[in-house]
mmCIF file of the N, C-alpha and C atoms, coordinates in Angstrom:
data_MODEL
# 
_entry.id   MODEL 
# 
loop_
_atom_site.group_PDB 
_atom_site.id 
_atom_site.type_symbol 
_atom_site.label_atom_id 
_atom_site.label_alt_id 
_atom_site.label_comp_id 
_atom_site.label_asym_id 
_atom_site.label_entity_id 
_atom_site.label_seq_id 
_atom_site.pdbx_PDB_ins_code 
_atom_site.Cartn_x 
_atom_site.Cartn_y 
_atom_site.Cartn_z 
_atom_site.occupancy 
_atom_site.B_iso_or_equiv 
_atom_site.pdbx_formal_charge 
_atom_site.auth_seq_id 
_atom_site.auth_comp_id 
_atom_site.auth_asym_id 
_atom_site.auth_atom_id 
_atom_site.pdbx_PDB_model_num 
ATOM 1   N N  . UNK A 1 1  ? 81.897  114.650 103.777 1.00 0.00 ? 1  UNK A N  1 
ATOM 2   C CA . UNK A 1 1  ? 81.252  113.618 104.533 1.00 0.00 ? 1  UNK A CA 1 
ATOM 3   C C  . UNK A 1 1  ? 80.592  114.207 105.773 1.00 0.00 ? 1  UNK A C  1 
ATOM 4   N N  . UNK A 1 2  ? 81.051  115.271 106.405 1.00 0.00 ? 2  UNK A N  1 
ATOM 5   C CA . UNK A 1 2  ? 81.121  115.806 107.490 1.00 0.00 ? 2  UNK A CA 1 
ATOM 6   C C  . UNK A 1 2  ? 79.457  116.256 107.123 1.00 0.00 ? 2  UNK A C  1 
ATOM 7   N N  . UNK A 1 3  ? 79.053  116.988 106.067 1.00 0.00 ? 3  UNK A N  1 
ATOM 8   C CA . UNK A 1 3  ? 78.159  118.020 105.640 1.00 0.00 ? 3  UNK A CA 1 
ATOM 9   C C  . UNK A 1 3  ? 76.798  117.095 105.377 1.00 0.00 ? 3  UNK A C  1 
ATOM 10  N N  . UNK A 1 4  ? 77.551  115.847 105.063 1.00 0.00 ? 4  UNK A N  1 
ATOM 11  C CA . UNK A 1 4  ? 76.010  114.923 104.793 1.00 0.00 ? 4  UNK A CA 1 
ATOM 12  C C  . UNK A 1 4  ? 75.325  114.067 105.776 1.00 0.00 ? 4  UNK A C  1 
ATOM 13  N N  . UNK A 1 5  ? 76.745  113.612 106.634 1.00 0.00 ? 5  UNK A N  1 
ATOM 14  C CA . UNK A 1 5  ? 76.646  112.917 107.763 1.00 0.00 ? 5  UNK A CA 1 
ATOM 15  C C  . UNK A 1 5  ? 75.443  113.622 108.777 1.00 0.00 ? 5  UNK A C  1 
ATOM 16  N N  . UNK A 1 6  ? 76.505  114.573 109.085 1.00 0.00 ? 6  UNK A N  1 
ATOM 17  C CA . UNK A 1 6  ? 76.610  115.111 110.220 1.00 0.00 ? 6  UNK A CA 1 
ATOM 18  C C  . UNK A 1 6  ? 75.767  116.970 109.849 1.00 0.00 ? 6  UNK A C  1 
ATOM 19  N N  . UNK A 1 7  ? 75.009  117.442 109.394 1.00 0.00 ? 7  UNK A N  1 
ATOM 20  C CA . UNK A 1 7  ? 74.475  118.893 109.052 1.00 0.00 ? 7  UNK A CA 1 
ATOM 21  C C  . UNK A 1 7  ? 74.259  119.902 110.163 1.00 0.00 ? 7  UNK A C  1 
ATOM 22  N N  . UNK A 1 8  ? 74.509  119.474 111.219 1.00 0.00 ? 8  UNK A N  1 
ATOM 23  C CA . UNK A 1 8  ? 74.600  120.496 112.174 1.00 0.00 ? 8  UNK A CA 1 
ATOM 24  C C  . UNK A 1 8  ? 75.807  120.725 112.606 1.00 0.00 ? 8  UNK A C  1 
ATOM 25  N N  . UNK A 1 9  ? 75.923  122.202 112.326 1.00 0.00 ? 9  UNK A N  1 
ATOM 26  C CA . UNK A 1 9  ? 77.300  122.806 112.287 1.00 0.00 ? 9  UNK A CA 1 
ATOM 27  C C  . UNK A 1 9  ? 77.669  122.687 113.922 1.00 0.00 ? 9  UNK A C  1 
ATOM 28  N N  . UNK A 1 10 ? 79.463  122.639 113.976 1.00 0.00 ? 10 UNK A N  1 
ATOM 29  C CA . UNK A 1 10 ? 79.663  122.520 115.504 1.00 0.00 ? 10 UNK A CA 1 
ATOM 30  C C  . UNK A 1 10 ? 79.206  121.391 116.106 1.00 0.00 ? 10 UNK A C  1 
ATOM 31  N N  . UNK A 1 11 ? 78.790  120.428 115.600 1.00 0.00 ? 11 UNK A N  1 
ATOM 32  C CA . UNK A 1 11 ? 78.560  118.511 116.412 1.00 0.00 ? 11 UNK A CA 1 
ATOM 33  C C  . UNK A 1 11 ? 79.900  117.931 116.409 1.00 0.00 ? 11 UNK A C  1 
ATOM 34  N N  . UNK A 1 12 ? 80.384  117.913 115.539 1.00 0.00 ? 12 UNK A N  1 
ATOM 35  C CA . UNK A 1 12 ? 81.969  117.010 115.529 1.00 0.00 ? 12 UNK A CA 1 
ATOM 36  C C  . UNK A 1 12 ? 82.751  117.855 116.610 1.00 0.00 ? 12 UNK A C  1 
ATOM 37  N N  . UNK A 1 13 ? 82.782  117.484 117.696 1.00 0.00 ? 13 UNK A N  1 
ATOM 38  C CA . UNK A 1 13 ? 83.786  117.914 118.622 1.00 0.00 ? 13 UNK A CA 1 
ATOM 39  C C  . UNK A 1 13 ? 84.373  116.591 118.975 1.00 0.00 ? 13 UNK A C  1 
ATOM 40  N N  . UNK A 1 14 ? 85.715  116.955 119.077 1.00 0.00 ? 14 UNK A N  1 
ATOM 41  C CA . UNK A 1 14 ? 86.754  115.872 119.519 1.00 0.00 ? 14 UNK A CA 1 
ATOM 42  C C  . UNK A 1 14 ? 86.030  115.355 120.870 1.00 0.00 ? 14 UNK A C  1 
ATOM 43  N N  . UNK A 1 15 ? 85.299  116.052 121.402 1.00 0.00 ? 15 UNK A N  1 
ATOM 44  C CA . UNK A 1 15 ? 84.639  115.233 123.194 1.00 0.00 ? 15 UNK A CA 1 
ATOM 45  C C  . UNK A 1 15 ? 83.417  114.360 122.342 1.00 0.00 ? 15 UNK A C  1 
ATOM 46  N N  . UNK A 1 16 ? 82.929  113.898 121.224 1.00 0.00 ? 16 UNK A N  1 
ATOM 47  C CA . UNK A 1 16 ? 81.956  113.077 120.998 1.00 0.00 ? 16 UNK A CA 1 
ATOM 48  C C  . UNK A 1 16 ? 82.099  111.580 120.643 1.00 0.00 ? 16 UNK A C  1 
ATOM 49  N N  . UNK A 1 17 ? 81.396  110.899 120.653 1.00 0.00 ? 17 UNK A N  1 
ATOM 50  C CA . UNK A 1 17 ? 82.177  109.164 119.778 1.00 0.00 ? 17 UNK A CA 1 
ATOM 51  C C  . UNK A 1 17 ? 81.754  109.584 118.805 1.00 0.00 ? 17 UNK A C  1 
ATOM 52  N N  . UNK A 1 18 ? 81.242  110.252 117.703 1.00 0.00 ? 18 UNK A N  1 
ATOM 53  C CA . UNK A 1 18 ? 80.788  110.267 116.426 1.00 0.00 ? 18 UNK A CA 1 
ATOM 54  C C  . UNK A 1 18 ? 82.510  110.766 116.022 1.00 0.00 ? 18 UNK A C  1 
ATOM 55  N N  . UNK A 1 19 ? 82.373  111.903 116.464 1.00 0.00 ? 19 UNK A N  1 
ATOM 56  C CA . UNK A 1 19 ? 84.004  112.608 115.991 1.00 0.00 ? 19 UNK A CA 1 
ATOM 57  C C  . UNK A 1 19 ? 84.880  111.107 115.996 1.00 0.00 ? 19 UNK A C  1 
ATOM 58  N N  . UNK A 1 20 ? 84.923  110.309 116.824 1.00 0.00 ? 20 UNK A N  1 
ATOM 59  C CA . UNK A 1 20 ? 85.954  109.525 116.968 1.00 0.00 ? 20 UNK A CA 1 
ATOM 60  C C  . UNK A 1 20 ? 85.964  108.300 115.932 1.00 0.00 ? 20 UNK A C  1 
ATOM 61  N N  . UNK A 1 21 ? 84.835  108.480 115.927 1.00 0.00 ? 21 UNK A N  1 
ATOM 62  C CA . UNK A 1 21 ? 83.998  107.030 115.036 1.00 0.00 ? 21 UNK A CA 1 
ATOM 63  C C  . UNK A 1 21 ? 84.367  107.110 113.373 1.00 0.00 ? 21 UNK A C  1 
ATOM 64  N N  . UNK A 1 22 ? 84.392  108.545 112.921 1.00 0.00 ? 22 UNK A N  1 
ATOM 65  C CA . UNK A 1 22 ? 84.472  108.866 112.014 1.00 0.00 ? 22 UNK A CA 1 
ATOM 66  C C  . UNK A 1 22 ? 85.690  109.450 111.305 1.00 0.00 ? 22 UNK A C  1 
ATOM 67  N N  . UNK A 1 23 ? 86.650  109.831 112.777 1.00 0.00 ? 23 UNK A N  1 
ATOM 68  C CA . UNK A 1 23 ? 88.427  110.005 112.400 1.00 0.00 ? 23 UNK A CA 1 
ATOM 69  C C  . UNK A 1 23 ? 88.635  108.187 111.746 1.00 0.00 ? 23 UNK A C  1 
ATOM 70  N N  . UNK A 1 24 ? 88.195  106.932 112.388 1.00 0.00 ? 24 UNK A N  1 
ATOM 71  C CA . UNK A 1 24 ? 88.598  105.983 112.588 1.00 0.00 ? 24 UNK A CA 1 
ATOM 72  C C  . UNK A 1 24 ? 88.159  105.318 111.093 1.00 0.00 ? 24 UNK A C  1 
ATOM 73  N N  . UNK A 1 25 ? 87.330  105.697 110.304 1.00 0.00 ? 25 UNK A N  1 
ATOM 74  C CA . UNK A 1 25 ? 86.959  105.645 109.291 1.00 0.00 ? 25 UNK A CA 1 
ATOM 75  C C  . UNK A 1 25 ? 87.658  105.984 108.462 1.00 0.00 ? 25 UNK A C  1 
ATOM 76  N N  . UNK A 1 26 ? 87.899  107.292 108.227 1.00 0.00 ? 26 UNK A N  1 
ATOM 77  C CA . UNK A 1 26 ? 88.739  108.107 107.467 1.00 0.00 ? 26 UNK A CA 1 
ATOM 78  C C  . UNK A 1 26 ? 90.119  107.691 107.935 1.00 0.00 ? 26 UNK A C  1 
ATOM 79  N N  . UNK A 1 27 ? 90.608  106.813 108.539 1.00 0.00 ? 27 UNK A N  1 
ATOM 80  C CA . UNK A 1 27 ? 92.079  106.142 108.739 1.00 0.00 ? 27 UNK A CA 1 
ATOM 81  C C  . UNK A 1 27 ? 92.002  105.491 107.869 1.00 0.00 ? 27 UNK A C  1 
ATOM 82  N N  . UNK A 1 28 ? 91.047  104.045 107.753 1.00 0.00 ? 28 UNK A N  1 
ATOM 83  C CA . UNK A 1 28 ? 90.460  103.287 107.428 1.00 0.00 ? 28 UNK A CA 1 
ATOM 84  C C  . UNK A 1 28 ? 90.507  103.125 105.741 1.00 0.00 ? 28 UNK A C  1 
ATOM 85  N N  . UNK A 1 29 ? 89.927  104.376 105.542 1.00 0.00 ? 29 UNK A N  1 
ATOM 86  C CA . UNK A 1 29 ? 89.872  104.868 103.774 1.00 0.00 ? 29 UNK A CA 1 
ATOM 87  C C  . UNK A 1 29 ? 91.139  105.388 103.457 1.00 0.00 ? 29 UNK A C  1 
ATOM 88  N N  . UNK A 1 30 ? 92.132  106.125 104.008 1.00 0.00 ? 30 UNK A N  1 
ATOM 89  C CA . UNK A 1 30 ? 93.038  106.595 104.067 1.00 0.00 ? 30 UNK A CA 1 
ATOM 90  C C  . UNK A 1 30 ? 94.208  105.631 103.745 1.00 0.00 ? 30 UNK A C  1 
ATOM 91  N N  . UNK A 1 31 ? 94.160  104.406 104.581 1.00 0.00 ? 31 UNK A N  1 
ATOM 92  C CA . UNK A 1 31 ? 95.563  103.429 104.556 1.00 0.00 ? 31 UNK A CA 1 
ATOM 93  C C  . UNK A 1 31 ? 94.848  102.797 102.780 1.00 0.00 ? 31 UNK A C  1 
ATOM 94  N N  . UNK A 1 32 ? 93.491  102.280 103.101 1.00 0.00 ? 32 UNK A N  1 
ATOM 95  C CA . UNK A 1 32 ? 93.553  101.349 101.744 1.00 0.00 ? 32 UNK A CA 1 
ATOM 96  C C  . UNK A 1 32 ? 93.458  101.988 100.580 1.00 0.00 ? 32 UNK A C  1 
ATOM 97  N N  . UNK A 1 33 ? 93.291  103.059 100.513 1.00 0.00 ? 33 UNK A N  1 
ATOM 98  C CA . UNK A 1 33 ? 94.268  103.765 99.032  1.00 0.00 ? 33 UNK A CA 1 
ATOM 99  C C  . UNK A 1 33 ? 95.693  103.970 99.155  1.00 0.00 ? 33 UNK A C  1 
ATOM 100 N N  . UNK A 1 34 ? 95.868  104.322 100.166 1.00 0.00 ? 34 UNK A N  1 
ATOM 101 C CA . UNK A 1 34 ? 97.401  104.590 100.008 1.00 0.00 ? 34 UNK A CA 1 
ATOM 102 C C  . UNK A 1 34 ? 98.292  103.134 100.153 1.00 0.00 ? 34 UNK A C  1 
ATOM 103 N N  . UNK A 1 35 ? 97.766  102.125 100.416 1.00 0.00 ? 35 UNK A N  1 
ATOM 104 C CA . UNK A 1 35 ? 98.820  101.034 100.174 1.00 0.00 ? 35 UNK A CA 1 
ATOM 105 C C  . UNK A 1 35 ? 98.900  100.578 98.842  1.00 0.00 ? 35 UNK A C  1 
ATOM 106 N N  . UNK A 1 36 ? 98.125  100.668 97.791  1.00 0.00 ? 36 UNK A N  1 
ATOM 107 C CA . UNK A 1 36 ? 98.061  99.877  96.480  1.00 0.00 ? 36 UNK A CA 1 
ATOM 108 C C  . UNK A 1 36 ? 99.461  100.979 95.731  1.00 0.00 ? 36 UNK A C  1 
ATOM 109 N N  . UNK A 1 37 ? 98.784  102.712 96.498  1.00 0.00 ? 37 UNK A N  1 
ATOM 110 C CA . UNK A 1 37 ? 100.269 103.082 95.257  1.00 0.00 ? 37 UNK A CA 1 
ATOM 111 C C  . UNK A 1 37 ? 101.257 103.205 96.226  1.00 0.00 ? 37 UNK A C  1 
ATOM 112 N N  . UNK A 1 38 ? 101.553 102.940 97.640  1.00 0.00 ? 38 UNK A N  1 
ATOM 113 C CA . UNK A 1 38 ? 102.868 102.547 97.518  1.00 0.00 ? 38 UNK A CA 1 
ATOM 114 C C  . UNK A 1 38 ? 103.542 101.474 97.216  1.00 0.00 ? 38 UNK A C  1 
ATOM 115 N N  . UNK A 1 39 ? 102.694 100.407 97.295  1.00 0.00 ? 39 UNK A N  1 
ATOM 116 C CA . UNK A 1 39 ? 102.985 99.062  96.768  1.00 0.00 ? 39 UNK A CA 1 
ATOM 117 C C  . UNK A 1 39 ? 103.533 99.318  95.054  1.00 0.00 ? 39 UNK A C  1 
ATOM 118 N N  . UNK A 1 40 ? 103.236 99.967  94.222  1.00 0.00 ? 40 UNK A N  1 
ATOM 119 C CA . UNK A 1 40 ? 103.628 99.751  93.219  1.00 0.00 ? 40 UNK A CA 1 
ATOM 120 C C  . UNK A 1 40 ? 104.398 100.938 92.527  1.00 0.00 ? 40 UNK A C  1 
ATOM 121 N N  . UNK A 1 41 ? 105.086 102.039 94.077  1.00 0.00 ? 41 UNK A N  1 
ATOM 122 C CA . UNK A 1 41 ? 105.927 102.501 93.894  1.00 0.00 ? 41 UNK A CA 1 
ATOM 123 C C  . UNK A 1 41 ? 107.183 102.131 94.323  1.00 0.00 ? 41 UNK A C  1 
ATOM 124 N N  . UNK A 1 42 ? 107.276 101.193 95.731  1.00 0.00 ? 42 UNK A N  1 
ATOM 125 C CA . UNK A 1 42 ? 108.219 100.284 95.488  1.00 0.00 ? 42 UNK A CA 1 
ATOM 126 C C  . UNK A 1 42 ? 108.619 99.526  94.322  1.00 0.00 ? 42 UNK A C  1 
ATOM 127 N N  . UNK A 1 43 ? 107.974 98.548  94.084  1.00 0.00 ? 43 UNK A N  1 
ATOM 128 C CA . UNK A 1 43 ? 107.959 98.054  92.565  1.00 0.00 ? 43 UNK A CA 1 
ATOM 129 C C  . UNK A 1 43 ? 108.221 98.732  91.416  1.00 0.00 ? 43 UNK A C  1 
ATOM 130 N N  . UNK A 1 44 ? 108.541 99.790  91.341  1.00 0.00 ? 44 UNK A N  1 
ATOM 131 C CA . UNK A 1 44 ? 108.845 100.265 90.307  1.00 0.00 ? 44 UNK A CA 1 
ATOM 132 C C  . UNK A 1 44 ? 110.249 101.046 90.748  1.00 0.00 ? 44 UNK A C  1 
ATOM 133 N N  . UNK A 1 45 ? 110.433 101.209 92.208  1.00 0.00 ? 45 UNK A N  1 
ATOM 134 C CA . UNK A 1 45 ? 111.695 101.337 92.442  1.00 0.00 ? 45 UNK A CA 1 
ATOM 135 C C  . UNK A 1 45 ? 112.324 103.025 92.533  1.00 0.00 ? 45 UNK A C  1 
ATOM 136 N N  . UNK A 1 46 ? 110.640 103.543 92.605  1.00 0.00 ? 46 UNK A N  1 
ATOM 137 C CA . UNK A 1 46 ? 110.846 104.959 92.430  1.00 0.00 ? 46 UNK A CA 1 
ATOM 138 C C  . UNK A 1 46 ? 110.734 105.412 94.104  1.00 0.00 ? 46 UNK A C  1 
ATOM 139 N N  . UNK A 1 47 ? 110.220 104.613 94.790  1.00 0.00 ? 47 UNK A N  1 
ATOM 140 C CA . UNK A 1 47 ? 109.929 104.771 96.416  1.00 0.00 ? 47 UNK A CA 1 
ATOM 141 C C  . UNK A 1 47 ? 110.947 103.695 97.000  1.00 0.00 ? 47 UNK A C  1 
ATOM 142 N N  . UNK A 1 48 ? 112.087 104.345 98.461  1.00 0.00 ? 48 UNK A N  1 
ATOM 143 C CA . UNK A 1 48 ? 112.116 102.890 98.711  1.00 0.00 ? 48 UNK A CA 1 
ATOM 144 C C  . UNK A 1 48 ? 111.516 102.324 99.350  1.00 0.00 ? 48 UNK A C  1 
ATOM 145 N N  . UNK A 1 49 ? 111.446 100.741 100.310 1.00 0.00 ? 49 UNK A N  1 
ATOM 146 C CA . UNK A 1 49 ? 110.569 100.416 101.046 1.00 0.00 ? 49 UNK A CA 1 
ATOM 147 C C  . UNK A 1 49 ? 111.326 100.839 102.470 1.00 0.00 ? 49 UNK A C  1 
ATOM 148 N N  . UNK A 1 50 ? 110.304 100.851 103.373 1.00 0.00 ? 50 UNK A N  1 
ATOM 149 C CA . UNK A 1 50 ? 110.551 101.562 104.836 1.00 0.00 ? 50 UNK A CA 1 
ATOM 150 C C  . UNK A 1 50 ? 110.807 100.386 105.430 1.00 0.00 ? 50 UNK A C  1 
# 
């Protein structure tokens, strides 16, 4: 994402809002895949719930 977004090497520095804008994204994408399979690894009883 970084490479298509963003093509100039060395721009994402933690001092920019893009860097920040785009950690906040990638949280974003991050939780809503990961809740469907823990949701149905509880449910199946192979995870417990927290």
């Amino acid at each position: 994402m970084a490479f298509v977004l963003v093509p100039e090497p060395h721009s994402l520095r933690p001092d920019t809002a893009a860097y920040w804008f785009l950690m906040q994204i990638g949280m974003v994408i991050g939780f809503a895949t990961a809740w469907p399979a823990n949701a149905w690894l509880i449910r199946r009883g192979t995870k417990e719930a927290m």
